[in-house]
C-alpha positions in Angstrom: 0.8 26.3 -33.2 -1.3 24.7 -35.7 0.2 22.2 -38.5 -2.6 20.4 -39.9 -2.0 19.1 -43.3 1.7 20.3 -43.2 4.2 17.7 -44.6 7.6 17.6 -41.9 10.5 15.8 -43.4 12.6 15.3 -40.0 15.9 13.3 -40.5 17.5 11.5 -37.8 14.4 11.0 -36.6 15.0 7.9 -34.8 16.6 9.4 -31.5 17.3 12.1 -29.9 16.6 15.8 -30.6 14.7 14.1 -34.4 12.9 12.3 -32.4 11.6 14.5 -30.5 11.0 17.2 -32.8 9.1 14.6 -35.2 6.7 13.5 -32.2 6.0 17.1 -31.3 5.4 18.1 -35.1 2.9 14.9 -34.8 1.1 16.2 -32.0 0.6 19.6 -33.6 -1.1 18.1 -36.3 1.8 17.4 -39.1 2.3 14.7 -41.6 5.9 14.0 -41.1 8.3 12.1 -42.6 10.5 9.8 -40.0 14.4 9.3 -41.7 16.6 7.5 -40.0 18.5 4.3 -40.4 18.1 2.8 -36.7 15.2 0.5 -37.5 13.8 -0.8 -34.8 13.9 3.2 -32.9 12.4 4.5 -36.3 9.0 1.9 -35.7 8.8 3.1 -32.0 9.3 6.8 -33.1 6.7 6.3 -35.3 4.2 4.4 -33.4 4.6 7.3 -30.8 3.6 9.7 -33.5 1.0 7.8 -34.8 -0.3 7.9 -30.9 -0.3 11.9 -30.7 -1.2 12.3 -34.8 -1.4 10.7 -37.6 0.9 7.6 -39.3 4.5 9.1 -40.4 5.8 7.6 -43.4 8.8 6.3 -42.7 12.2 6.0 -44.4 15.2 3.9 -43.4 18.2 5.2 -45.3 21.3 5.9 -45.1 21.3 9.8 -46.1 25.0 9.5 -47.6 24.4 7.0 -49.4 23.9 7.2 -53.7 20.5 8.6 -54.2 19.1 8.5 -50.5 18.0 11.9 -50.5 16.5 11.8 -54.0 14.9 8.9 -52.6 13.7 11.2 -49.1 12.2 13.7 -51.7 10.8 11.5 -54.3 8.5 9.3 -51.6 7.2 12.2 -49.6 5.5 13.7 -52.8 4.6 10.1 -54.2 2.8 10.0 -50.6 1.8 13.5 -49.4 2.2 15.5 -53.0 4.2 18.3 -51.2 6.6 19.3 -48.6 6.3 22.2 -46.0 9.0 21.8 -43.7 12.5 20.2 -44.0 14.1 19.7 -40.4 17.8 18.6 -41.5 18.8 17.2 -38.3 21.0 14.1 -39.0 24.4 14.4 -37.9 27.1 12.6 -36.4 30.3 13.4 -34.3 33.4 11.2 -34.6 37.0 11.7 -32.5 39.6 12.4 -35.7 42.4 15.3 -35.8 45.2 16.6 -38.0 47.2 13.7 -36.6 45.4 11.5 -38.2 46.6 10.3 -41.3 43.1 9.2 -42.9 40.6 11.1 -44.9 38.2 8.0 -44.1 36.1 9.9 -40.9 37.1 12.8 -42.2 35.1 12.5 -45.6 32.2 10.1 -43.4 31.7 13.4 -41.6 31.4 16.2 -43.9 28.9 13.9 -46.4 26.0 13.5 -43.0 26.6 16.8 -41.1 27.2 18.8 -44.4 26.6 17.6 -47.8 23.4 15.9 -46.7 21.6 18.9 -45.5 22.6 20.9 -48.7 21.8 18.5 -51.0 18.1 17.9 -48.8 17.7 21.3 -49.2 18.5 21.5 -52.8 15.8 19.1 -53.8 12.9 20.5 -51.8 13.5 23.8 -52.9 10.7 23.4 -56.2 8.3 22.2 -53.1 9.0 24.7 -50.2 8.4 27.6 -52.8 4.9 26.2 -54.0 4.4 26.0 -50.1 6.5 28.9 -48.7 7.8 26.7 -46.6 10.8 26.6 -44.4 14.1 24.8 -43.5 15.4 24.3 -40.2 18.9 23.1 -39.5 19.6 21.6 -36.4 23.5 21.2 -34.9 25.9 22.2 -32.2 26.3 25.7 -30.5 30.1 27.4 -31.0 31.8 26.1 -27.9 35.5 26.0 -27.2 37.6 23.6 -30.0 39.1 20.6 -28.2 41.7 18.4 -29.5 40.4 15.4 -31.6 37.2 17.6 -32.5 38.4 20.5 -35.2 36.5 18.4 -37.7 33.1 18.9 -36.1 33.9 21.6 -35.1 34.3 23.2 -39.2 31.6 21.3 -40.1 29.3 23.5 -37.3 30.9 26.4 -38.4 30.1 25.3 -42.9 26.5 25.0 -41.5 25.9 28.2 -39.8 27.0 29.7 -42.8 24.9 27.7 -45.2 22.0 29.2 -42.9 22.9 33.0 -42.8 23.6 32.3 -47.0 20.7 30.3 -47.7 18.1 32.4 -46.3 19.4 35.5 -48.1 19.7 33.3 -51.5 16.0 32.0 -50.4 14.2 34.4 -49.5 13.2 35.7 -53.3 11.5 32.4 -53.3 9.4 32.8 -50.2 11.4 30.2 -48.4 12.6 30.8 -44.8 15.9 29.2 -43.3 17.1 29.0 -39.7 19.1 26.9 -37.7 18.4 25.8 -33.9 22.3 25.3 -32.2 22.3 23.0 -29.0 25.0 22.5 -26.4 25.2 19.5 -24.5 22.1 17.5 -25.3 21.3 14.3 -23.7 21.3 12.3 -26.7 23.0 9.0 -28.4 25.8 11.3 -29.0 28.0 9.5 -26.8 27.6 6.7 -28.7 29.7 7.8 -31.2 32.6 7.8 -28.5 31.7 4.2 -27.4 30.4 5.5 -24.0 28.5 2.6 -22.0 25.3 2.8 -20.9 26.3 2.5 -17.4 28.5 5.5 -17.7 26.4 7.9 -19.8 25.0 9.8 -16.6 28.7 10.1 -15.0 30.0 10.9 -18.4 27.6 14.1 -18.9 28.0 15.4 -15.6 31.7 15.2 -16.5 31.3 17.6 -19.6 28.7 19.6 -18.8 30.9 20.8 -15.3 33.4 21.7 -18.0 31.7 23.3 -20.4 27.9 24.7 -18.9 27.9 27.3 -16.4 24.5 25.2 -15.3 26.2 21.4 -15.2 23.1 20.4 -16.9 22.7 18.7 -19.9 19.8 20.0 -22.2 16.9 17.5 -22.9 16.0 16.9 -26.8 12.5 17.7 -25.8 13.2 21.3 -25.2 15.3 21.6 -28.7 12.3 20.1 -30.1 10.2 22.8 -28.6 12.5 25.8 -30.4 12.6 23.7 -33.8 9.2 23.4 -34.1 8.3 27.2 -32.5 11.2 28.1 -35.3 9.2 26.2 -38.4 5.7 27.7 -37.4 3.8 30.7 -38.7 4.2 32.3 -35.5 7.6 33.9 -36.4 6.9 34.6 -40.5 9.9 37.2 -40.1 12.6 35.1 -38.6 14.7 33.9 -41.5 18.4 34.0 -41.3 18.5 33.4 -37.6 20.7 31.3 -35.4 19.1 30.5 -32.5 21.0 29.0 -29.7 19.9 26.8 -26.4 23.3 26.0 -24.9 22.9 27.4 -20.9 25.4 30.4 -21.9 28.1 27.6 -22.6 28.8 29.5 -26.0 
């Protein structure tokens, strides 16, 4: 897979499945775009792609914030003068439920794991149809609800949709849209739920024996593998597709 002179916007590319998408982008040749707003991971994310490619530019923002993503579009073309691939994989997963009498993480939610990507997508739709490029959306697989999650759990559900509907309203334009759904990925994920370091390992193996037939958790770089395969011009006919590494948990 060649992409030489392609322009990658990648967000959340300071950890995790970002990350690694954005250093395997590098390494094929891209000019990609790092957004995050971890700082200090964003510098080593990008001195690792620099390593296997060329210099990212790099954006610290905070994607929900007023005029972040008009910000995301307006400094790529200022320093690359077009976009080729958008990888909308920011997202975040907080504990909240119907018992919960606060819109607060509710609202926090659906603006990163929802609104972002739309509104991402919105703005580099004049560039991806000078390029024929292609979006790639990046979030959980379909497993079993659990209490505490429904929230997530929609939002997953608003973004598969927003692929299937996007391609079709796309593809007049030349633009392709899919979306790459994980299971359990080894990640800062467990962050979120204020999960040590110490514990991480025990606190996988705990999930995964409940939810993955394998009792493995899946590593970002193999994600990164399928997101990047997925944005190539090795599959020009898959558009619409939701494509799913999750060891049969779904």
């Amino acid at each position: 897979m060649d992409f030489s002179d392609k322009v990658v916007i990648v967000t959340g590319g300071s950890s995790g499945i970002g990350a690694a998408s954005a250093k395997l982008f590098a390494s094929h040749g891209a000019l990609v775009v790092l957004v995050g707003r971890n700082v200090p991971r964003l510098d080593q994310v990008a001195s690792e792609c620099e390593v296997k490619g060329q210099k990212p530019l790099k954006l610290a923002l905070d994607l929900t914030a007023a005029g972040s993503c008009e910000q995301v579009v307006r400094k790529t073309i200022e320093t690359f003068k077009k976009i080729d691939v958008l990888v909308n994989c920011a997202g975040q997963g907080i504990m909240t439920s119907l018992f919960d009498d606060d819109m607060q993480v509710f609202d926090e939610l659906f603006a990163l794991n929802v609104r972002v990507p739309y509104r991402l997508t919105q703005l580099c739709v004049p560039y991806l149809t000078k390029t024929k490029g292609n979006v790639v959306n990046v979030f959980g697989s379909h497993c079993r609800g659990r209490p505490g999650m429904l929230p997530f759990g929609m939002f997953k559900d608003a973004m598969e949709r927003f692929t299937r509907a996007g391609a079709l309203e796309l593809v007049c334009v030349g633009i392709r849209m899919n979306a790459v759904r994980t299971g359990i990925c080894r990640t800062n994920f467990l962050t979120n739920f204020n999960v040590s370091e110490e514990a991480k390992d025990a606190t996988y193996e705990m999930i995964c024996k409940d939810v993955t037939p394998n009792n493995v958790p899946i590593e970002p770089e193999e994600v990164a593998r399928m997101v990047v395969f997925t944005a190539s011009e090795t599959c020009p006919s898959v558009n619409g597709a939701s494509l799913c590494i999750d060891a049969a948990a779904s």
